[in-house]
C-alpha positions, 0 to 999 in steps of 0.5 A: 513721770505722774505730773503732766504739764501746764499750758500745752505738755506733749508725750515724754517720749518725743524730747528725748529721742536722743536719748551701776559700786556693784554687788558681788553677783552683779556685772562689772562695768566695761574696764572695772575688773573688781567690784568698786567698794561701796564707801558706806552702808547707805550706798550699800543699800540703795544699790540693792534697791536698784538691783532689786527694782531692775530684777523685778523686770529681769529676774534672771539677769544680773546687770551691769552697774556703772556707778559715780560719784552722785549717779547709778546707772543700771542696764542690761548685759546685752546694752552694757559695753558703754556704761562707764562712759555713760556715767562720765557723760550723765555726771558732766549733765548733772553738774551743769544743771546744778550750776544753771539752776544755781542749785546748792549741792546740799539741795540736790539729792539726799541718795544717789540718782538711780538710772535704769536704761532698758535695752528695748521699749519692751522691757521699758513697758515691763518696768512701767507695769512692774515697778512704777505700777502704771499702764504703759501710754502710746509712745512712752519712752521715758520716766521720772519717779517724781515723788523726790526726784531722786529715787530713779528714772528710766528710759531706753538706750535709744537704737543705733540711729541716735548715733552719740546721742544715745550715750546723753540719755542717762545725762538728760535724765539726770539734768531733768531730776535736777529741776525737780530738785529746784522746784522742789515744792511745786504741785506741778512742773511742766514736761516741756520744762524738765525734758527740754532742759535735759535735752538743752543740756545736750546741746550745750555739752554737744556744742550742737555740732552733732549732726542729729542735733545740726539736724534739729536746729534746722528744723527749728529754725524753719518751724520757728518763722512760723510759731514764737517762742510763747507758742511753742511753750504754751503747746499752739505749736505741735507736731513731730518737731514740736519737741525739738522746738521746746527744748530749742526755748528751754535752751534759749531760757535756760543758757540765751539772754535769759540764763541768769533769771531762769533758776528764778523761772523754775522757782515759780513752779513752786506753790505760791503762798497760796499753795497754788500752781502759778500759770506760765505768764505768772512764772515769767512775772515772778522770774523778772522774764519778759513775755515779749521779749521772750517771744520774739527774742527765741524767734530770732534766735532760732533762726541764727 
């Protein structure tokens, strides 16, 4: 993902730590014996894009395709027994981002969401050099191709560790691009914003029961007595935990007292009439949100 973020953006690894239709020559999907028939040329067609993009990383594998409805997710063999399920997963994310951001299905992309989960950092590191043509930074474990946020985007599947959490990653990537679409004439959107609502959308999904995520939220409420939640977007509050933080007010934004103004909040990262960014108090003016009822409103929150 190019753009960085607007008042205090942390690396795009740390949010998400949770955190496809095939060809002939490609791997089917666990519990797929034959290929699922592409429905048109188009479909055809993108899906050898992203057949041709992951072989670019492995030329001399064929991976394995689960492919939905609206999502292609395309990952090694050695990381796809759980494909299918991921796409179940990644297309329930997809669809509450959509209704969050009040997004018209019209709006959301004009081919499917291209999903590529490598199965270590290192073929992830290859991916950014070979196909997104950039050096890999310290700590890089995601990446959004945000030029239309649909083209694709890219992450590990996580280690054993993350536990069901890793089966979300392909889904916050999905809820991610779905901001982009909503803020689709913004110059820049903030990582805090993107990954935290893909991370938010977890939570929501999850129901917070997950012990990693139980586990999150204690430590955002004994950091929140701390910071508030203007702090913690404008970057004041850093740290390992910081992220979780992020996604914790993205989450309060997005699905807390605030739902119903927060696909006004995303609007405001597009360009003004001035074709100029607007600063986050101008997004929370132009959003109707108020500043210190935000604040302090997450801050107690958190400790719920």
């Amino acid at each position: 993902m190019k753009n960085r973020g607007i008042c205090g953006s942390l690396a795009l690894s740390a949010l998400l730590i949770s955190f496809s239709c095939t060809l002939p020559t490609g791997l089917i999907a666990q519990g797929t014996k034959k290929p699922v028939p592409s429905p048109n040329k188009e479909s055809d067609e993108r899906l050898k894009e992203l057949v041709t993009w992951f072989k670019i990383v492995l030329p001399n594998e064929e991976p394995v395709i689960a492919e939905g409805k609206n999502i292609v997710i395309l990952t090694p063999k050695t990381s796809g027994k759980r494909a299918q399920e991921w796409i179940a997963l990644a297309e329930k994310h997809r669809e509450l981002a959509i209704q969050t951001l009040d997004l018209d299905e019209s709006d959301t992309q004009e081919a499917k969401l291209g999903i590529f989960l490598w199965a270590n950092p290192d073929q992830f590191k290859t991916y950014l050099r070979r196909v997104e043509k950039r050096s890999p930074e310290k700590g890089d474990l995601v990446e959004i191709n945000s030029g239309d946020w649909v083209l694709r985007a890219a992450t590990t599947v996580g280690s054993v560790k993350d536990g069901l959490l890793s089966d979300h990653r392909a889904g916050e990537l999905a809820a991610a691009m779905m901001v982009g679409r909503k803020a689709k004439k913004a110059n820049k959107i903030p990582e805090w914003l993107v990954l935290g609502f893909g991370r938010a959308t977890t939570w929501k999904i999850a129901k917070q029961t997950l012990k990693p995520l139980v586990e999150e939220r204690r430590k955002v409420a004994l950091l929140s007595k701390k910071w508030n939640g203007w702090q913690v977007l404008c970057g004041d509050a850093n740290g390992p935990e910081a992220p979780a933080m992020q996604a914790s007010a993205v989450y309060y934004l997005a699905f807390g007292p605030t739902a119903s103004k927060f696909p006004k909040f995303v609007e405001g990262y597009q360009l003004d009439d001035n074709n100029t960014t607007r600063s986050l108090d101008q997004v929370l003016e132009f959003s109707g949100v108020e500043k210190d009822t935000f604040s302090t409103g997450w801050q107690k929150w958190a400790v719920r």
